[in-house]
GUTOR-725159 format. One record per residue (C-alpha): residue in three letters; x, y, z. Coordinates in steps of 0.1 Angstrom, whole numbers, plus 5000, padded with zeros to 4 digits. Layout:
! residues N
   residuo      X      Y      Z
       Ala      X      Y      Z
...
END
This chain:
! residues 490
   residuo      X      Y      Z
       Unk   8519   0615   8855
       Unk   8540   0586   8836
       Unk   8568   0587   8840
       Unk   8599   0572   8817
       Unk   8597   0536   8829
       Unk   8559   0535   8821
       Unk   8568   0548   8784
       Unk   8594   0523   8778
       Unk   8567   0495   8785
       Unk   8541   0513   8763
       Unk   8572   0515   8737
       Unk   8571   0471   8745
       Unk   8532   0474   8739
       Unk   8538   0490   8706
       Unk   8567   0467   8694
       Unk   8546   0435   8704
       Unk   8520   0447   8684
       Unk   8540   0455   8651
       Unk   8564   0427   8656
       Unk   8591   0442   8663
       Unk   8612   0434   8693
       Unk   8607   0454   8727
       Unk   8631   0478   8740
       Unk   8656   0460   8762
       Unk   8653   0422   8747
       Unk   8675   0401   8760
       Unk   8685   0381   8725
       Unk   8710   0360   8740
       Unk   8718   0344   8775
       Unk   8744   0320   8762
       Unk   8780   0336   8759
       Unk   8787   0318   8729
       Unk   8762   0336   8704
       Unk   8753   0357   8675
       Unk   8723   0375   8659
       Unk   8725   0391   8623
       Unk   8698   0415   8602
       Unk   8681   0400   8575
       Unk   8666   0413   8541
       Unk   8631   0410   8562
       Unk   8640   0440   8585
       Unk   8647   0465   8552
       Unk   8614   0456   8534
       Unk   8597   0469   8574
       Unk   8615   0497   8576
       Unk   8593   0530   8580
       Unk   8595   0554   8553
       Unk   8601   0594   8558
       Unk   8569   0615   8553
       Unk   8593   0644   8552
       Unk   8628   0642   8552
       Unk   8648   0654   8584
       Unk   8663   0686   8578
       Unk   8696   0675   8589
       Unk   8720   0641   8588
       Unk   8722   0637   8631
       Unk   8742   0609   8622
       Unk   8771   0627   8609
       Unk   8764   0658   8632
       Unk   8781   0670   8665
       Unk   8750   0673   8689
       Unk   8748   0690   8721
       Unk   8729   0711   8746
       Unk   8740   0747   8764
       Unk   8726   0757   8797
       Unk   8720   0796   8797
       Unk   8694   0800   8821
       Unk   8683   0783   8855
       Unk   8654   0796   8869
       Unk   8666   0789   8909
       Unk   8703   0800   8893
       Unk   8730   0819   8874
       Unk   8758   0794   8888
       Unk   8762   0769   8858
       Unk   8752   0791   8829
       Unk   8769   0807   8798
       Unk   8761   0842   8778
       Unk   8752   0835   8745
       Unk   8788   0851   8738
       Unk   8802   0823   8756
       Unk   8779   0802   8738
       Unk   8790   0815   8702
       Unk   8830   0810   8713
       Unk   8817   0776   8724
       Unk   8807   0772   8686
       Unk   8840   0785   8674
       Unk   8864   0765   8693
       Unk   8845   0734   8689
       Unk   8846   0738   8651
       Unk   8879   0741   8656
       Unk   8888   0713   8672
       Unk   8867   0689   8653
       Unk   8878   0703   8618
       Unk   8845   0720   8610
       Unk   8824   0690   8620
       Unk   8784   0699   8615
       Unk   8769   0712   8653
       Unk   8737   0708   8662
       Unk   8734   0730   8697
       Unk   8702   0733   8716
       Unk   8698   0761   8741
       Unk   8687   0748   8781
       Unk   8670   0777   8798
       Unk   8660   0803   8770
       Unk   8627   0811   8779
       Unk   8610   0829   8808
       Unk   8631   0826   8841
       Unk   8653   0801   8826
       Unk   8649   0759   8825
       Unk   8616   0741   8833
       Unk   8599   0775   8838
       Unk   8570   0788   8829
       Unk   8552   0756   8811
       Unk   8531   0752   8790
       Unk   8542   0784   8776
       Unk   8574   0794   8751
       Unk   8557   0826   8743
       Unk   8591   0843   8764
       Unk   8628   0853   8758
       Unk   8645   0850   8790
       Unk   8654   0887   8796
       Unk   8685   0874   8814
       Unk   8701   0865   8787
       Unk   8698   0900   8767
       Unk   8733   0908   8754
       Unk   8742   0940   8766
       Unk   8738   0963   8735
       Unk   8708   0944   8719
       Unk   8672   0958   8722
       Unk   8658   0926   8741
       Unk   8667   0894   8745
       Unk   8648   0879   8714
       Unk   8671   0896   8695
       Unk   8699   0886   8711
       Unk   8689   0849   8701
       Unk   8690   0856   8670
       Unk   8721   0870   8668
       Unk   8736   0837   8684
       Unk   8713   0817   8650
       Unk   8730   0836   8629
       Unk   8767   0839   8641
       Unk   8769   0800   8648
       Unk   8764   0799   8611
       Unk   8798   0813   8609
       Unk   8804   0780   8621
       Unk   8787   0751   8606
       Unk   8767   0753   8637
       Unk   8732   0754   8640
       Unk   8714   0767   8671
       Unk   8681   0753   8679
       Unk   8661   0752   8713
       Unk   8653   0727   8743
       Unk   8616   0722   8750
       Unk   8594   0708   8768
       Unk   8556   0698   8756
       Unk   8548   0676   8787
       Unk   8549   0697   8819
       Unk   8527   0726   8832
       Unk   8531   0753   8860
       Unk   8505   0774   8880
       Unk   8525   0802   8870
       Unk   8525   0795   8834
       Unk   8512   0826   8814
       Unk   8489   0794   8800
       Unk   8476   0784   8831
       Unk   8441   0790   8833
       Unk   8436   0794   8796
       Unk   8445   0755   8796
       Unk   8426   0747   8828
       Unk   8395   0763   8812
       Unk   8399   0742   8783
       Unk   8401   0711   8799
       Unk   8435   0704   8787
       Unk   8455   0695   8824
       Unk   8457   0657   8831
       Unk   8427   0645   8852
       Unk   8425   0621   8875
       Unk   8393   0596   8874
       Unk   8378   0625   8903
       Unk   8384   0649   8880
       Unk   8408   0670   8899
       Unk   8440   0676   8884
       Unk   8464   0647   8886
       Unk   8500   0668   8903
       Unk   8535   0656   8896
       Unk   8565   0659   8914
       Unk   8580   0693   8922
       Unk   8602   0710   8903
       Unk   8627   0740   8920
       Unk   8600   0739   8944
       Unk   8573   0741   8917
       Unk   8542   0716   8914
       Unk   8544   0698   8879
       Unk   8511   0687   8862
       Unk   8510   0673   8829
       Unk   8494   0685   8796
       Unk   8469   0662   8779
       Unk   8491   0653   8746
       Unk   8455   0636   8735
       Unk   8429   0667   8743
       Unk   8455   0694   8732
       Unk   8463   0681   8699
       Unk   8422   0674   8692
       Unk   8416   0708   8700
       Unk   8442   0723   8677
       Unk   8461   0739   8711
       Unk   8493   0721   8701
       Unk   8497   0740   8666
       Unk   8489   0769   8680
       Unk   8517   0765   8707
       Unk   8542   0755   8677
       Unk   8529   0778   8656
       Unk   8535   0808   8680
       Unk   8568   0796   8691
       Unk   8581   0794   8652
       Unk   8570   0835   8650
       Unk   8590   0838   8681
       Unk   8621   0821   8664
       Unk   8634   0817   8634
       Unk   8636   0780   8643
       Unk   8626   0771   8605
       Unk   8662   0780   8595
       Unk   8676   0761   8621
       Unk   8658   0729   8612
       Unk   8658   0714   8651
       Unk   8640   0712   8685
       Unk   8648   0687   8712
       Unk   8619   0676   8731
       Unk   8624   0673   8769
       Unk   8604   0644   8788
       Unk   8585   0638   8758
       Unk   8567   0610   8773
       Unk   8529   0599   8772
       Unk   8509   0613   8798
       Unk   8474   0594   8806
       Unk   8443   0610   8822
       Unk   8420   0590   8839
       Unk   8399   0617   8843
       Unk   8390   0621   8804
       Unk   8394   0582   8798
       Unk   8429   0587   8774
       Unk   8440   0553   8764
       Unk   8481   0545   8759
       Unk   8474   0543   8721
       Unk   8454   0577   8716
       Unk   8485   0594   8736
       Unk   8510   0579   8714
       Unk   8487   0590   8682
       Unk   8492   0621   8697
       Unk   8526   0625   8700
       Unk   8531   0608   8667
       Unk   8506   0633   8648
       Unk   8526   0671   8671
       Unk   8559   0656   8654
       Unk   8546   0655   8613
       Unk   8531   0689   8626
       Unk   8572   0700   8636
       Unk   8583   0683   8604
       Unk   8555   0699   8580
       Unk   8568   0730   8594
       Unk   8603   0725   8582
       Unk   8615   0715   8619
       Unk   8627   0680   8627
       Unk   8622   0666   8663
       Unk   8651   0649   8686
       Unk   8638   0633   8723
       Unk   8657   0615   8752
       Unk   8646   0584   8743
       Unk   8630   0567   8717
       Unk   8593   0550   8716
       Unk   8590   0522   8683
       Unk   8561   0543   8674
       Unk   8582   0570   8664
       Unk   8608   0557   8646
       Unk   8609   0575   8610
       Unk   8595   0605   8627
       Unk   8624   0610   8659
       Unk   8655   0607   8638
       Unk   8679   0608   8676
       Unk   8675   0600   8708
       Unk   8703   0608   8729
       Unk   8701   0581   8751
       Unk   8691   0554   8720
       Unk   8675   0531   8740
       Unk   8671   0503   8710
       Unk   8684   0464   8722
       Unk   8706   0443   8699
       Unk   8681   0437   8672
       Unk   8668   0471   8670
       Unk   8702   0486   8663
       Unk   8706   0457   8637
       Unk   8673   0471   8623
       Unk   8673   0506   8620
       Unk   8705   0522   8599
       Unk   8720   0553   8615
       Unk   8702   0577   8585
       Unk   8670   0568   8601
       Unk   8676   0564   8639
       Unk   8706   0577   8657
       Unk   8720   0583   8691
       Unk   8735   0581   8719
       Unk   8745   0580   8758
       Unk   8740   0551   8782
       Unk   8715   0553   8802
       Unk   8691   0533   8789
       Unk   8717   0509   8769
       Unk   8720   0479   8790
       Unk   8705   0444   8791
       Unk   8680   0434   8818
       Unk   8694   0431   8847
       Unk   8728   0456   8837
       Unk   8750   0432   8823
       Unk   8755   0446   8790
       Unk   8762   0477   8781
       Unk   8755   0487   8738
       Unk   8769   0521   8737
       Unk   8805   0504   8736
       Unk   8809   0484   8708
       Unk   8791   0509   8685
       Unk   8817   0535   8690
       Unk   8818   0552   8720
       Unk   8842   0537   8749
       Unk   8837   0536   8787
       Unk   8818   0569   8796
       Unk   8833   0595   8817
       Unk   8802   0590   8840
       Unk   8769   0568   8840
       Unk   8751   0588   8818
       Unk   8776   0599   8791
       Unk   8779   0589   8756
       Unk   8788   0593   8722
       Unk   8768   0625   8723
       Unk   8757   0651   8750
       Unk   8726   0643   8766
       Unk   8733   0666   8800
       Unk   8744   0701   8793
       Unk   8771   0721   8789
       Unk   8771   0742   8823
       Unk   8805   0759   8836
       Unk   8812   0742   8870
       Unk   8841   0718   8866
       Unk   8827   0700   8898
       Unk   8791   0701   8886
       Unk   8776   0663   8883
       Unk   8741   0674   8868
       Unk   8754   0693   8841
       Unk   8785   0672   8823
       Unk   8806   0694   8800
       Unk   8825   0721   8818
       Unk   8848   0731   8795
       Unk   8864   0729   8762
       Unk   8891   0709   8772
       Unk   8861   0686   8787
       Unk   8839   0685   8751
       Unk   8874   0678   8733
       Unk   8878   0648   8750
       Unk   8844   0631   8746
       Unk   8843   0646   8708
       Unk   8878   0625   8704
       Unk   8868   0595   8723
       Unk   8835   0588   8718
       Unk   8817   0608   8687
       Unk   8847   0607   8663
       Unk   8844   0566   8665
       Unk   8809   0568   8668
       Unk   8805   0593   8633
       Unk   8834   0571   8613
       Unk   8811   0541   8624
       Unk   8781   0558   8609
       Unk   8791   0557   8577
       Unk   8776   0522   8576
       Unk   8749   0498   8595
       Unk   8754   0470   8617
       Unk   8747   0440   8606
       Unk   8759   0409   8627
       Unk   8761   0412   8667
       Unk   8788   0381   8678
       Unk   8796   0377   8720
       Unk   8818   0349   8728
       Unk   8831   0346   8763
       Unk   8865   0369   8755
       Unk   8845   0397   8735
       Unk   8815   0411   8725
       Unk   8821   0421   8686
       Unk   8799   0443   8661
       Unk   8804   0437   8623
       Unk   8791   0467   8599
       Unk   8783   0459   8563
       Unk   8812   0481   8547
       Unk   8836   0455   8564
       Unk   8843   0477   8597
       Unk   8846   0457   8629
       Unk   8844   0465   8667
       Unk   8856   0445   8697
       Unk   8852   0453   8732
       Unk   8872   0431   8756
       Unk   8849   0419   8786
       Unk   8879   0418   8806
       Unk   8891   0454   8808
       Unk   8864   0472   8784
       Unk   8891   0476   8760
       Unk   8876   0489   8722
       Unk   8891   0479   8692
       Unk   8875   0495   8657
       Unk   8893   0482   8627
       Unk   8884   0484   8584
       Unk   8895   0455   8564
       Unk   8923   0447   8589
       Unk   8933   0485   8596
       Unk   8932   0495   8630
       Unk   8917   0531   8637
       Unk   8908   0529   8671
       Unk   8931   0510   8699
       Unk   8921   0508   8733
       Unk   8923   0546   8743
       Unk   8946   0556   8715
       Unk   8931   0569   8680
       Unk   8938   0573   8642
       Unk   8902   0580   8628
       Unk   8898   0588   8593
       Unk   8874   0621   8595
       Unk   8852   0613   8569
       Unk   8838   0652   8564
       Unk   8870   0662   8552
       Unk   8887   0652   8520
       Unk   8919   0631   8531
       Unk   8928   0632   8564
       Unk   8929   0618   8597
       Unk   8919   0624   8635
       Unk   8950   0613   8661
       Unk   8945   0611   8693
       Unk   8959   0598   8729
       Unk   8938   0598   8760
       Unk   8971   0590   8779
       Unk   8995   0593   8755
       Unk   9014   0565   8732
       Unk   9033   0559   8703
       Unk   9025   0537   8678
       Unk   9026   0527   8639
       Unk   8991   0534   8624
       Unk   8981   0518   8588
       Unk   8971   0544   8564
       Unk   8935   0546   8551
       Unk   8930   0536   8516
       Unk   8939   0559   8485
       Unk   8971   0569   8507
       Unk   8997   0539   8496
       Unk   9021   0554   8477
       Unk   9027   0585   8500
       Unk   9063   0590   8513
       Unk   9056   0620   8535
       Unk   9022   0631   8560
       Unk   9014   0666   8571
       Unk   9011   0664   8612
       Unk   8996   0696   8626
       Unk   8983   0701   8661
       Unk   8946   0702   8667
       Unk   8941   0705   8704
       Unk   8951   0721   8728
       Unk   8942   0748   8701
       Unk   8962   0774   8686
       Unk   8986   0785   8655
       Unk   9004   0753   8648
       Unk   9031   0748   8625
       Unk   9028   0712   8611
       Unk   9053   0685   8613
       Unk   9065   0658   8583
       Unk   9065   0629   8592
       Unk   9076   0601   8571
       Unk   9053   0571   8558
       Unk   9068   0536   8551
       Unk   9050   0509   8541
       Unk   9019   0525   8540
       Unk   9025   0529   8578
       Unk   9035   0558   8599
       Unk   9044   0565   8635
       Unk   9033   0589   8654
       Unk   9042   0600   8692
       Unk   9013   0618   8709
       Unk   9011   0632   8742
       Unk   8983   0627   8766
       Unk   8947   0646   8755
       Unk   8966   0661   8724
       Unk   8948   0657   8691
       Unk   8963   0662   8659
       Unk   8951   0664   8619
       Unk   8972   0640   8596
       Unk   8970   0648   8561
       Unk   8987   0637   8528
       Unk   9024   0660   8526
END
């Protein structure tokens, strides 16, 4: 069984081989240096066989636990999971959500595969006839929302107590090793792990007919989204798999997803697959991949993977997310939304949690995607990122500090924001992690206003808004710590 490491080095392989640079590259040593795109790397970018269903780089993405298969501790109801829509539309102004369900088939997460065939009965709502139906509800009521609901997969692993079992053991479609017995993985809730054969399923048509049944299951065409779990290249000795027909694989079960109407998002990303994977949520590109790729094409987030050799630098920063809350935040949501405010594993507990990585991390990171990167400058003060519609970041090596400014204006300062929410027509994001006051410079097209609107976002509720008066195409505004706030034109 590979595991993620091994990938990365394929993903190297790959890169070497259409000269690209390999995940991880370390472009500079000297502190003193610079590296900018060029016209060469938008004549070799991929082109779309399908276009993706959605824009993930001006989307709010996320994932919900509702089932564990060992337990109930860290889950929510799919009513929870619906108010979870609801408040976060609020609080973000009606930003587009992209939620995918953890734990919604069989006995909850990582049971059961190879097999999707199964609702999780557990999560039935009370008065609905089964539990399929009750996921369908939540499709349709996230709507309400701007929210689409999709589902977390996982097309890697396999259990002995898969409903698929033996129908894939019989078909010579379990990872072998050069003995020819079954190569085992690690254990899982106390489960053995094997690995499916990406290479032998997808010859023998098994992967269609696993996507294929899972799209009767679920309306997942209207959704438009899966996230593939672990989707890593899995090689078998015992049926002589090479890297490259894995890979082929993989590359051929996502045009299957996109023919279908269904785009594909993945931890991490291979080369192979951009143009194909338009996320990865821990986007684990190295300076000149992120100077090659706009955001359309390949977005992401977290920052697990996004250091330099050796863990010096860290990339997630100066493209618009500040110091995570923990090693393996980000800009987006890569570990689940569970309900234990203690839990480590699962990240989000709460709304007042998911406010404050929304305000700190993916508002920046969204205003930011409004453009590319194009010129990656570290001197021995700052580490800078300039974007070729003239915004700028600059992240202090001395305390972390993030500065994200637009022709001179400053929107993001340290820990205190003023982000112009570009969804919306005219207005702004304010926000304090620890509270401040401070003059802000109005975005363009707002000069000659005298008066803003100032109306409390979060902590949510009815709120009356404030005026607040403009001079000099400034205004200043007193926040309080973790209060957000909508500023529009009076």
């Amino acid at each position: 069984m590979i595991d993620r490491r091994d990938f990365l080095k394929a993903g190297i392989a790959t890169a070497i081989v259409a000269g690209m640079p390999p995940p991880f590259c370390d472009a500079s040593s000297d502190k003193d240096a610079s590296i900018s795109s060029n016209s060469e790397n938008a004549k070799s970018l991929p082109r779309l066989e399908h276009g993706y269903r959605h824009q993930y780089h001006k989307s709010l993405v996320y994932k919900i636990i509702i089932g564990c298969k060992d337990s109930a501790e860290h889950t929510l109801s799919l009513d929870e999971v619906a108010e979870v829509a609801k408040q976060t539309s609020a609080l973000t102004r009606g930003l587009k959500q992209i939620i995918y369900l953890v734990g919604w088939q069989f006995d909850g997460h990582d049971s059961k595969y190879p097999a999707w065939s199964e609702v999780n009965h557990r999560i039935k709502r009370q008065n609905d006839a089964d539990a399929r139906t009750s996921v369908i509800w939540l499709i349709n009521e996230a709507r309400k929302h701007n929210a689409f609901v999709g589902v977390h997969i996982n097309v890697t692993d396999a259990y002995e107590n898969s409903p698929l079992w033996q129908e894939y053991v019989d078909n010579d479609l379990i990872g072998k090793e050069a003995d020819g017995s079954l190569r085992k993985g690690g254990l899982c809730g106390g489960e053995r792990v094997y690995s499916v054969c990406k290479t032998r399923e997808w010859q023998t048509g098994y992967t269609k007919r696993r996507i294929d049944a899972l799209l009767e299951l679920l309306p997942l065409t209207e959704t438009g989204s899966v996230h593939l779990d672990a989707f890593v290249p899995c090689l078998s000795p015992g049926h002589g798999t090479t890297m490259e027909q894995e890979l082929d694989a993989m590359a051929e079960m996502i045009k299957y997803w996109r023919s279908r109407g269904v785009d594909c998002t993945s931890e991490d990303i291979n080369y192979r697959f951009v143009g194909l994977i338009p996320m990865a949520l821990h986007l684990n590109l190295e300076e000149r991949g992120r100077l090659k790729y706009p955001p359309q094409l390949l977005c992401g987030g977290g920052s697990l993977w996004n250091t330099r050799m050796g863990g010096a630098k860290q990339w997630y920063q100066p493209f618009g997310t500040p110091e995570p809350r923990r090693p393996e935040g980000g800009c987006l949501y890569e570990e689940a939304w569970g309900k234990s405010q203690d839990n480590d594993v699962h990240g989000l507990s709460s709304i007042p949690a998911l406010a404050k990585e929304f305000y700190t991390k993916t508002l920046p990171w969204r205003y930011l995607n409004e453009s590319r990167p194009v010129r990656l400058v570290e001197t021995a003060e700052f580490y800078t990122v300039d974007f070729e519609n003239g915004a700028k970041t600059s992240v202090r090596h001395k305390d972390r500090s993030l500065t994200l400014s637009h022709h001179g204006r400053v929107y993001v300062d340290g820990m205190d924001f003023f982000v112009p929410a570009l969804w919306l027509d005219k207005e702004c994001i304010a926000y304090s992690l620890n509270g401040c006051r401070k003059k802000w410079t109005l975005p363009p097209g707002w000069e000659k206003l005298t008066e803003v609107l100032m109306t409390q976002l979060y902590p949510l509720g009815d709120h009356k808004p404030k005026r607040i008066p403009v001079q000099g195409g400034k205004v200043e505004l007193e926040l309080a710590a973790e209060q957000a706030y909508s500023v529009t034109p009076a």
